[in-house]
C-alpha positions in Angstrom: -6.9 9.1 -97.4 -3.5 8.0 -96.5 -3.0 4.2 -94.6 -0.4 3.9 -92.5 1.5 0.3 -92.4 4.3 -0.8 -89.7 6.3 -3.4 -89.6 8.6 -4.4 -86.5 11.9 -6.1 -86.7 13.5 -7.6 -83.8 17.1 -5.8 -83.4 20.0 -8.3 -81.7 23.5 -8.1 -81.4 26.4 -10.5 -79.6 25.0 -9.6 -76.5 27.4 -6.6 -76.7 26.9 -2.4 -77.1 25.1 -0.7 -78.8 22.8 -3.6 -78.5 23.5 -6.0 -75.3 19.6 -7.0 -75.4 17.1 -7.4 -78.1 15.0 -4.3 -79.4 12.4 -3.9 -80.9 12.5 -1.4 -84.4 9.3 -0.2 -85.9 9.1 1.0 -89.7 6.1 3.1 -90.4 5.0 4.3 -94.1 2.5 6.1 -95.8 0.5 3.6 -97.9 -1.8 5.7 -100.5 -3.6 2.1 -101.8 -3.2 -0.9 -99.0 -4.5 -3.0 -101.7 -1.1 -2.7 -102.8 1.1 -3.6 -99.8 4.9 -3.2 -100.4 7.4 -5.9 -98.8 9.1 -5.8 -95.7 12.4 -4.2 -96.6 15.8 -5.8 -96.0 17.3 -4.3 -93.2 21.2 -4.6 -93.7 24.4 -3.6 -91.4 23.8 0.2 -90.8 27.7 1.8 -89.6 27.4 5.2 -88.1 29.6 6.9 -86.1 26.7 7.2 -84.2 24.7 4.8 -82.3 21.7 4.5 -80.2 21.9 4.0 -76.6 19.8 3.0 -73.6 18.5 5.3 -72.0 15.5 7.1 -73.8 15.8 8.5 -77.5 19.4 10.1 -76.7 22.5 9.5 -79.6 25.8 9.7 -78.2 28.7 9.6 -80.6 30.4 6.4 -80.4 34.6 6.3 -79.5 36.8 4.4 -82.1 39.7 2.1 -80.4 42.4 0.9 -82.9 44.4 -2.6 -81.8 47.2 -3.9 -83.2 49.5 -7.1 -83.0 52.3 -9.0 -84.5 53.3 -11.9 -86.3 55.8 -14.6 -84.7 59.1 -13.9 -84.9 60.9 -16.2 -82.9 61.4 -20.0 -84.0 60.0 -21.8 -80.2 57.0 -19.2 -80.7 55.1 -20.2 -83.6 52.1 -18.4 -82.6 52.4 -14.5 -81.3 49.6 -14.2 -78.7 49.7 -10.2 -79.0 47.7 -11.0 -82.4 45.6 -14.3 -80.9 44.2 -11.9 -78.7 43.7 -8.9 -80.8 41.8 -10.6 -83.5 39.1 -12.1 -81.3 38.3 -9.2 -79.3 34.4 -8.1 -79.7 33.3 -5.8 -82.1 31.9 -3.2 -79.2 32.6 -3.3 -75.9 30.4 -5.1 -73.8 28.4 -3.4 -71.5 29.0 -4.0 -67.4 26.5 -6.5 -66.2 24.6 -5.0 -63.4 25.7 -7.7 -61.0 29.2 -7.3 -62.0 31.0 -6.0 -58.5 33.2 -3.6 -60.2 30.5 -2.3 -61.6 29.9 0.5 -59.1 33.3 2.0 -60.0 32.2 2.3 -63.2 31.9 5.8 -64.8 29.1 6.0 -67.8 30.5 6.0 -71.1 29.5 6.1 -74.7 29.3 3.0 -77.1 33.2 1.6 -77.9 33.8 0.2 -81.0 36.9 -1.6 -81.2 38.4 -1.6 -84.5 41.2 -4.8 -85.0 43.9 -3.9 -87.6 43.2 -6.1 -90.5 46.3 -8.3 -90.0 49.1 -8.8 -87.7 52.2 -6.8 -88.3 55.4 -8.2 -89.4 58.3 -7.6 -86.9 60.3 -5.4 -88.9 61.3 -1.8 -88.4 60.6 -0.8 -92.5 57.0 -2.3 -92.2 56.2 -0.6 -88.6 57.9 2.9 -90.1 55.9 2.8 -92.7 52.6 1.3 -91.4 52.1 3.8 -88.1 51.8 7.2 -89.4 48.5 5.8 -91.9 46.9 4.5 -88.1 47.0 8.1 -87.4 45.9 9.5 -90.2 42.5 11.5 -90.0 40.0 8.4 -90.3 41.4 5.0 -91.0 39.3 2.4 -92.7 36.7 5.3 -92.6 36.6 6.4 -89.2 38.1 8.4 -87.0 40.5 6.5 -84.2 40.4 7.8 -80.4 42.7 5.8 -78.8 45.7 3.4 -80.4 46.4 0.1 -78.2 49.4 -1.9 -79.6 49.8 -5.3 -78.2 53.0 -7.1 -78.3 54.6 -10.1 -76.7 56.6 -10.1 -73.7 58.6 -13.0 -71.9 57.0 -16.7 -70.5 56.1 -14.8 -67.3 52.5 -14.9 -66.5 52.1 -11.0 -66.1 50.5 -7.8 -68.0 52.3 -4.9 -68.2 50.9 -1.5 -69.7 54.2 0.8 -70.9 54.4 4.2 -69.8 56.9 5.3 -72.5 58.8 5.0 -75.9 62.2 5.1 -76.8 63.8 7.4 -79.6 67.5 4.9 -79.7 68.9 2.4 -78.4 67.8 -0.4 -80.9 70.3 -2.5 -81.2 68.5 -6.3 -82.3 68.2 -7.5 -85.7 64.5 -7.4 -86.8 62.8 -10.6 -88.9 64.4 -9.4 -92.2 67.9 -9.2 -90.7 68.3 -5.3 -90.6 69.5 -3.3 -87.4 67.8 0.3 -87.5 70.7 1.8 -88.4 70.2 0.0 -92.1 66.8 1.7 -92.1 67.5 5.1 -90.9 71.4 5.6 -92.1 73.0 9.0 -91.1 71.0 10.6 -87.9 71.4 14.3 -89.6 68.4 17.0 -89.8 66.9 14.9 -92.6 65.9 11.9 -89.8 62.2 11.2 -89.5 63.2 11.7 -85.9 65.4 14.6 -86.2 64.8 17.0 -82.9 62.7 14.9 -81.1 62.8 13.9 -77.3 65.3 10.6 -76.6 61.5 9.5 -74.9 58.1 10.5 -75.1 55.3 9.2 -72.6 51.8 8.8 -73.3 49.0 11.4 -72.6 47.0 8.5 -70.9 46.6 8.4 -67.2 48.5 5.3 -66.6 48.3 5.4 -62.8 44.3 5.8 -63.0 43.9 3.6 -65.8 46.0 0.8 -64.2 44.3 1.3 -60.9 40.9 0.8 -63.0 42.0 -1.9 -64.4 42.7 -4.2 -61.5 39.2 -3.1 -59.8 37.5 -4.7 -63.3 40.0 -7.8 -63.0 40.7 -10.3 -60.9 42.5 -10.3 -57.9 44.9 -13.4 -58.9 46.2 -11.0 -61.9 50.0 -9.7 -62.1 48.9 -6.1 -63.7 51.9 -3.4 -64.3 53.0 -0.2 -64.9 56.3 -0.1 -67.1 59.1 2.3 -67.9 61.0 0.3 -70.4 59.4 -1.4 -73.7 62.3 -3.6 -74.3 64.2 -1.6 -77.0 62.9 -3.8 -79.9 59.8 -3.8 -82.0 57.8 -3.3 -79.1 59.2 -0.3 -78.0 59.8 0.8 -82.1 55.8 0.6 -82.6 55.2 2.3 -79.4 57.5 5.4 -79.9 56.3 5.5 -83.8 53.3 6.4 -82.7 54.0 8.3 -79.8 56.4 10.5 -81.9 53.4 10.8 -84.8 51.2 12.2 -82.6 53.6 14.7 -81.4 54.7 16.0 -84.6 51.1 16.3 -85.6 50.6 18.1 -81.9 48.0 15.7 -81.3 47.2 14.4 -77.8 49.5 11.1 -77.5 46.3 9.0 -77.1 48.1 5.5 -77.5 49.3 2.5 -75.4 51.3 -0.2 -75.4 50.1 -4.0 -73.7 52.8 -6.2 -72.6 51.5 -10.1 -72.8 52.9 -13.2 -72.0 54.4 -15.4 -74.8 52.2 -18.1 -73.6 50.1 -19.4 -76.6 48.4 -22.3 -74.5 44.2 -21.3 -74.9 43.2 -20.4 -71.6 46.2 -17.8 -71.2 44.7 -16.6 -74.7 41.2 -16.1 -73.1 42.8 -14.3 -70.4 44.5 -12.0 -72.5 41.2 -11.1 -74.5 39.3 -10.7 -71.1 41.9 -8.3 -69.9 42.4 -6.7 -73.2 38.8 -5.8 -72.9 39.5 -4.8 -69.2 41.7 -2.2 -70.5 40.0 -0.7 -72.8 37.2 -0.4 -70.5 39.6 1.9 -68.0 40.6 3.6 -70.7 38.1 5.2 -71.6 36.4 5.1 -68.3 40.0 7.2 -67.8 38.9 9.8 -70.1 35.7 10.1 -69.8 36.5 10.8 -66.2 39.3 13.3 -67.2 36.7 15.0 -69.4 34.4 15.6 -67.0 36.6 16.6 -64.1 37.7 19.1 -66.6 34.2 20.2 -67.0 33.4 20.8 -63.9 36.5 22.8 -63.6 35.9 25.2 -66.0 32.2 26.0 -64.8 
């Protein structure tokens, strides 16, 4: 006769998906002698591209959000808030509390992780050439990426601007190591990386939904934008890097670029993180609502 043994562990996370609130996880085995009890086993990090959700025994696949920022490069800004706010962001995005008054725009989604690129990028246009087309490769660090948000540092302005588009030329600003583009990419003939493709290229995004999302889940006091024009430096490089990877791949151009302020001070940090996390939300609220509208179409 078989004797069946459970234990139950007590599941938390940071108060953040896939677990915003404690669970409770139940191990059951087979135990042919109980005079022989095993021990409790060690229940480590599991990483899945799956993870459990809410709502009854249902799995939903999890999407994968890649952020990027850089390292200073000017001498009266010591500290680049594009990667002061990357690098704190939450592992998952949180879940919208119930009493949250945006939350009734809300559109269900699946379990976010957000993935932080292991270390600020230097402002140069050999490391960016080099470093975007591995973001885009198809998993990085392991998994597959959904979406690509590159952060970057704007002008002392207290305002957030999300850019629509890349540029192909026009860099004319010497990058951290001294070097124009022109040193990187010499003659422009067939051979160019960029050889043949569009002077700009736009992202697939919904800018005009997502930026309308984004204000509903921010506050009212925020400057939020819509851009055309990157700036025409490293910004703009790392934008249209990727932008131009994911069109000669004939991929959907599934990236974005987020202007912040160049204020380091550590309440305009906070702010950045709490609408960094704002914006991924609409995102992939963005999406998902794309998706399904989609859906519905083709029924």
């Amino acid at each position: 006769m078989m004797n069946l043994l459970t234990w139950y562990f007590s599941a938390t996370g940071r108060g953040e998906a896939p677990f915003p609130d404690p669970a409770l996880v139940s191990v059951t085995l087979q135990i042919p002698n109980p005079m022989h009890l095993p021990t409790p086993p060690h229940l480590g990090t599991l990483r899945s591209n799956k993870v459990p959700v809410s709502m009854g025994s249902q799995v939903q696949e999890e999407l994968t959000v890649l952020v990027t920022g850089f390292q200073p490069f000017r001498s009266e800004y010591p500290i680049n808030p594009s990667w002061e706010i990357a690098r704190n962001l939450p592992e998952y995005l949180p879940p919208l509390r119930a009493k949250d008054p945006n939350s009734r725009y809300a559109v269900n989604i699946p379990p976010v992780r957000i993935l932080v690129h292991s270390e600020p990028i230097r402002v140069s246009y050999k490391t960016v050439r080099e470093l975007v087309p591995t973001l885009w490769e198809d998993t990085y660090l392991g998994r597959k990426i959904d979406i690509v948000i590159h952060i970057g540092m704007a002008g002392p302005r207290l305002m957030y601007q999300i850019e629509s588009r890349g540029h192909r030329t026009g860099y004319k600003s010497l990058d951290v190591d001294g070097k124009h583009l022109d040193d990187l990419d010499g003659k422009r003939d067939e051979d160019w990386i960029w050889h043949n493709l569009p002077d700009e290229l736009r992202t697939d995004l919904n800018m005009q939904d997502i930026w309308e999302r984004w204000q509903q889940h921010s506050s009212n006091d925020m400057d939020l934008r819509i851009s055309d024009d990157a700036g025409h430096y490293l910004c703009d490089f790392i934008y249209y890097s990727s932008l131009s990877t994911c069109y000669k791949q004939d991929k959907e151009r599934k990236v974005l670029f987020f202007h912040v302020p160049a204020d380091p001070a550590e309440a305009v940090i906070k702010q950045g993180q709490e609408l960094a996390v704002n914006l991924i939300r609409s995102i992939v609220e963005s999406e998902v609502a794309r998706k399904q509208k989609t859906a519905e179409t083709e029924l």
